[in-house]
C-alpha positions as CSV (number, residue, x, y, z in Angstrom):
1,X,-10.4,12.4,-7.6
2,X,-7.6,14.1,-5.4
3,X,-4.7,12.1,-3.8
4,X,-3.0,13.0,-0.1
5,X,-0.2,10.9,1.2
6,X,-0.9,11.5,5.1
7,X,1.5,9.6,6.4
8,X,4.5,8.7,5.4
9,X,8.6,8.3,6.2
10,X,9.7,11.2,5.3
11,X,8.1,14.5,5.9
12,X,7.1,17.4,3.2
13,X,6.2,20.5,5.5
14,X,7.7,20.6,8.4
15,X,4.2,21.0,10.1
16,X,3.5,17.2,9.1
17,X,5.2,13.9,11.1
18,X,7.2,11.2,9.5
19,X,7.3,7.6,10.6
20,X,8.2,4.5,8.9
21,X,4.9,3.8,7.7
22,X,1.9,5.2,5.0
23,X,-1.1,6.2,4.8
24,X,-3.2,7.9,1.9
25,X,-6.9,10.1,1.5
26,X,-7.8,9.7,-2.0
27,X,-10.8,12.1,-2.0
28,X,-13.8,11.2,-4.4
29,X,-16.9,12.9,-5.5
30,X,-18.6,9.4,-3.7
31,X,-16.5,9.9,-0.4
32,X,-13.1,9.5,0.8
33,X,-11.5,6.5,1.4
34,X,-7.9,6.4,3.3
35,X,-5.5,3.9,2.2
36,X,-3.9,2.2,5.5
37,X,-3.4,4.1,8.6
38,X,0.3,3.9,9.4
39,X,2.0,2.7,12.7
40,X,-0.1,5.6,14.7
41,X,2.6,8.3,15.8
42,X,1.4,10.7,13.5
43,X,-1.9,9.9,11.6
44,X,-3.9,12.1,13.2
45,X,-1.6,14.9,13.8
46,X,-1.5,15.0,10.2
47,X,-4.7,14.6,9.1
48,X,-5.3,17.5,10.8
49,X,-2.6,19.5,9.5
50,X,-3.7,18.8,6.4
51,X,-7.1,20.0,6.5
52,X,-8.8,16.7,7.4
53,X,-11.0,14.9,10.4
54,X,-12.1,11.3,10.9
55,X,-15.2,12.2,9.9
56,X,-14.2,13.3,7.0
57,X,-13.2,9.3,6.5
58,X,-16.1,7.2,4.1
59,X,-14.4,4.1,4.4
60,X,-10.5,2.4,5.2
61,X,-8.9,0.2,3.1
62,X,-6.2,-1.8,4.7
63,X,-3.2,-3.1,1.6
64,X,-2.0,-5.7,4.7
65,X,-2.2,-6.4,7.9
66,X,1.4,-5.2,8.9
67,X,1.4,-2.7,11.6
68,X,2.9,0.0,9.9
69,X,-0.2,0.4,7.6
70,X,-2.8,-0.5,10.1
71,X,-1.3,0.6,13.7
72,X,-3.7,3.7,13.2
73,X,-6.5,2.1,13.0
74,X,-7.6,1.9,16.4
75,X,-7.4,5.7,16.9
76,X,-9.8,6.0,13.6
77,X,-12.1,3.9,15.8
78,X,-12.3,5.5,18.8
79,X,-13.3,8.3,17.1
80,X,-15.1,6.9,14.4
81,X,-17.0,3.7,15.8
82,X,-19.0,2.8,12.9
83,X,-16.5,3.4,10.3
84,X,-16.6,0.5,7.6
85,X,-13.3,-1.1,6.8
86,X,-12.3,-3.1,3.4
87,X,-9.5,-5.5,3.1
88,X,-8.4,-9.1,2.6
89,X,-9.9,-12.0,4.5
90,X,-6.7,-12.8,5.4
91,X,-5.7,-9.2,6.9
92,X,-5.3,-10.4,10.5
93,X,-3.1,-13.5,9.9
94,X,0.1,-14.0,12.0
95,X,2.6,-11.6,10.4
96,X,6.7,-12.2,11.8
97,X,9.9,-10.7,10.7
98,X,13.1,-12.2,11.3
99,X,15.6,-9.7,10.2
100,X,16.2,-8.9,13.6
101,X,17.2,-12.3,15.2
102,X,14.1,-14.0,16.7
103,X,11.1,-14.0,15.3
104,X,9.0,-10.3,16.2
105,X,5.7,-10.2,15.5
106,X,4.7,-7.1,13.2
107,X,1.1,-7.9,12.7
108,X,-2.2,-6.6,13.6
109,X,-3.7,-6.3,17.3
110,X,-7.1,-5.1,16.5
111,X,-10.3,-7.8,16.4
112,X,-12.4,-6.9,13.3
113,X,-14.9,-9.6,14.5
114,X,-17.2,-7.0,15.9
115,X,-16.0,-4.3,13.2
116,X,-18.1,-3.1,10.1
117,X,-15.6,-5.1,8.3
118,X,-15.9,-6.0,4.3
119,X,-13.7,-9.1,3.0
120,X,-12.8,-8.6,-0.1
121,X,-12.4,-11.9,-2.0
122,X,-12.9,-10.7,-5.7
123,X,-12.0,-7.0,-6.9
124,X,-14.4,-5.0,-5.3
125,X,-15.5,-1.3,-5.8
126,X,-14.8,0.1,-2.6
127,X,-16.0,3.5,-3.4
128,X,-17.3,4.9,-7.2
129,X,-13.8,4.5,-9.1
130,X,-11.7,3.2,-6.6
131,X,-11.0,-0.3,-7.0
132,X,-9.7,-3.3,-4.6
133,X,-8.2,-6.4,-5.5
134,X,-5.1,-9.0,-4.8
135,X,-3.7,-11.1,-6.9
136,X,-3.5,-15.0,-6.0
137,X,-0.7,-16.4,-5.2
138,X,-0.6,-19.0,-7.9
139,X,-0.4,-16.0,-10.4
140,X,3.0,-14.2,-8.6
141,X,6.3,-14.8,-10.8
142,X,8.7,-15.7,-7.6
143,X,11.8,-14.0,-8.1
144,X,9.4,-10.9,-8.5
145,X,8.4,-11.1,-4.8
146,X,9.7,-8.9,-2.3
147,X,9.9,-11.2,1.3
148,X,13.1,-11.0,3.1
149,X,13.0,-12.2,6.5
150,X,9.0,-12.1,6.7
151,X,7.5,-15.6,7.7
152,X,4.5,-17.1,9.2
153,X,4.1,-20.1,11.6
154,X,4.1,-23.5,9.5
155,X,2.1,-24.6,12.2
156,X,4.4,-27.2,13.5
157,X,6.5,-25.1,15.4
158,X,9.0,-23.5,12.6
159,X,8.3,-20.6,9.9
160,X,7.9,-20.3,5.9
161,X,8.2,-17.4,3.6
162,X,4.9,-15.1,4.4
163,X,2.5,-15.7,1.0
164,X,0.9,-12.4,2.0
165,X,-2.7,-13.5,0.8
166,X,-3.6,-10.5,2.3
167,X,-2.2,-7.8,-0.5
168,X,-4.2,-5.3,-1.7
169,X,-3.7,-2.5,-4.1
170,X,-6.3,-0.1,-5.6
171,X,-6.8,0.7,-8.7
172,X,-8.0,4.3,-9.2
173,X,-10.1,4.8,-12.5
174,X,-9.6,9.1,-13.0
175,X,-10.0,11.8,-15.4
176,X,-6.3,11.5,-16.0
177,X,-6.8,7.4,-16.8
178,X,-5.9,4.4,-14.6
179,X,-3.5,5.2,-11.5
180,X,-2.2,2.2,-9.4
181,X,-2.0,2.9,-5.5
182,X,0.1,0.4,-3.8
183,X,0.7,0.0,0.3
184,X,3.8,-2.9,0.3
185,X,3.3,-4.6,-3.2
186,X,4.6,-7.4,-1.7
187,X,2.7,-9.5,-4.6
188,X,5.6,-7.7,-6.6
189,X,5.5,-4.4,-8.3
190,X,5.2,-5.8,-11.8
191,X,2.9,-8.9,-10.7
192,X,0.2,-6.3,-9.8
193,X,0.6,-4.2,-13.0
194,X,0.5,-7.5,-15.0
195,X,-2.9,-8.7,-12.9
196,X,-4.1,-4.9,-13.8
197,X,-4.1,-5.5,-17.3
198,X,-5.4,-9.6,-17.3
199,X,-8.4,-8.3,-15.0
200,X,-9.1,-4.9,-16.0
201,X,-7.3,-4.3,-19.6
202,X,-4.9,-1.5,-18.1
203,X,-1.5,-1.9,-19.2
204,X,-0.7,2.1,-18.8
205,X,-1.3,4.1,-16.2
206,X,-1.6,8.1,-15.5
207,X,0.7,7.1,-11.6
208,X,2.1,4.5,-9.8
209,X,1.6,5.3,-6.3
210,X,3.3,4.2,-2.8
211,X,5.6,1.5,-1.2
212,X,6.6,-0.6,-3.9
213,X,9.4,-2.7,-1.1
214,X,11.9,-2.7,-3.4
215,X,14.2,-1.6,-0.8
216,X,15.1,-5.7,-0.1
217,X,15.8,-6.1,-3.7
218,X,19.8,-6.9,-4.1
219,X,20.9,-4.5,-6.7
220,X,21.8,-7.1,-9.5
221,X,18.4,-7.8,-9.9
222,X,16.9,-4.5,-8.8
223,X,17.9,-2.5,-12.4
224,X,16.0,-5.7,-14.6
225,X,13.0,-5.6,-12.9
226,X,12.7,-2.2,-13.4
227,X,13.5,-2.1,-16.9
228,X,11.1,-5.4,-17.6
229,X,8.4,-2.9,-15.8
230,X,9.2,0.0,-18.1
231,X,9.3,-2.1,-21.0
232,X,6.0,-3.6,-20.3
233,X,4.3,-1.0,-19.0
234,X,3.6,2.4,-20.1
235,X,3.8,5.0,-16.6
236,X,3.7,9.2,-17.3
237,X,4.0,9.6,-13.1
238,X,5.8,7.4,-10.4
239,X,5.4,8.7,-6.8
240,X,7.1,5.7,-4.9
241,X,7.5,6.4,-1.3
242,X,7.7,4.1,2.6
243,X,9.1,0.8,1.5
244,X,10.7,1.8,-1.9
245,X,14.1,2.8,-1.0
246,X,16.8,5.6,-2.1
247,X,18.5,3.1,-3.8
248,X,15.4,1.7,-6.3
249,X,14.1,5.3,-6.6
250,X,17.0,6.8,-7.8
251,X,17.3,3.4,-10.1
252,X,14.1,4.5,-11.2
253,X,14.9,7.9,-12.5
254,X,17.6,6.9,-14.8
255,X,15.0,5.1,-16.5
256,X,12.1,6.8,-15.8
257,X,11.3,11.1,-16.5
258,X,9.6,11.5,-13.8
259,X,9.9,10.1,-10.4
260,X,9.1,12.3,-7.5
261,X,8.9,10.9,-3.7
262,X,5.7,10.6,-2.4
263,X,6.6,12.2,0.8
264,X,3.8,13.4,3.8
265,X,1.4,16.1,2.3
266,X,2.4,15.7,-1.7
267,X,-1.2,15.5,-3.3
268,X,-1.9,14.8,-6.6
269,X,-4.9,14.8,-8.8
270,X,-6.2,11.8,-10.4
């Protein structure tokens, strides 16, 4: 099992394109399945750069319905008609960010309704050792969340907090041992580890892959959830990346040995 970040914010060759989104190709002896398609600028540039096609694509996985994981989408499709794609029921719900001044939507402009689209309700086996799963909203510690400025309609003409039913992460099952892949983790980092080992009996991994949006974290609070993730969680390899931040990664690394950005084009085996 091989991992590609295709797309991501910051660029590791200067053949590749960076945006402020992500997108990953985690190869498998079953097929491949990419992770979220970023905002569209540069998916396929770089898939091609790095070796890959549309056809090469089994399946898509979406983590969220937030355009800068699934703005790509549409070029996959045009290409790629029948491809199936995997995510939450909930992927297409009204997404809005406020950090801007008014509310701007940020969500999804694709139908699925006439898509080979797959809800996933339980954790699902997208492809042989790839795993898909959320976890509910009544299991999320609060002050774990990361949700600044992002709301929904309340339906009565103002705005809550956005619950992001629609999270998903993958849980990769390797020669190496568990790896978690994550798009926003905007269940919270440590809320999806914790799920990991209540559903699946993981409570180490081989990686943590991906945006773990810890950027919005205010730093006095930023350095104890870290350290309440290292001391509840064994990790050899962290490869944050799009949503983490500068400021958490290189929090990371004075607690962590090995923290490397996940930039366009790193790989990894799994």
């Amino acid at each position: 099992m091989k991992l590609t970040v295709v797309v991501d914010n910051l660029c590791g060759s200067s053949s590749l394109l960076g945006e402020h989104g992500l997108s990953i190709m985690i190869e498998t002896p079953r097929g491949n399945l990419l992770f979220d398609t970023g905002q569209g600028h540069s998916l396929l540039h770089n898939l091609r750069e790095l070796g890959f096609s549309p056809e090469d694509i089994t399946r898509v996985c979406l983590s969220h319905g937030h355009y800068d994981h699934c703005g790509g989408l549409p070029q996959l499709l045009s290409r790629k008609p029948s491809l199936e794609i995997w995510g939450s029921r909930a992927v297409q719900s009204p997404h809005f960010s406020v950090k801007s001044g008014l509310p701007a939507f940020i969500g999804m402009d694709l139908n699925l309704e006439h898509r080979s689209f797959f809800p996933i309700d339980e954790p699902a086996e997208v492809i042989g050792g790839l795993w898909a799963f959320t976890v509910p909203v009544e299991k999320r510690e609060e002050n774990s969340l990361s949700r600044s400025g992002l709301v929904i309609p309340d339906g009565s003409g103002g705005w809550i907090k956005d619950p992001f039913k629609d999270d998903i992460s993958l849980l990769a099952l390797g020669i190496h041992g568990p790896s978690l892949i994550l798009g926003c983790a905007h269940s919270g980092v440590i809320n999806i580890m914790r799920h990991v080992k209540d559903t699946f009996g993981h409570n180490s991994f081989y990686a943590v892959v991906g945006g773990t949006h810890l950027s919005s974290v205010p730093r006095q609070k930023l350095m104890p959830q870290l350290e309440r993730i290292n001391d509840e969680f064994d990790v050899k390899l962290w490869r944050p990346n799009h949503c983490t931040g500068f400021t958490a990664a290189s929090a990371l690394t004075s607690i962590h040995h090995d923290v490397v950005w996940g930039s366009s084009g790193m790989s990894l085996e799994l």
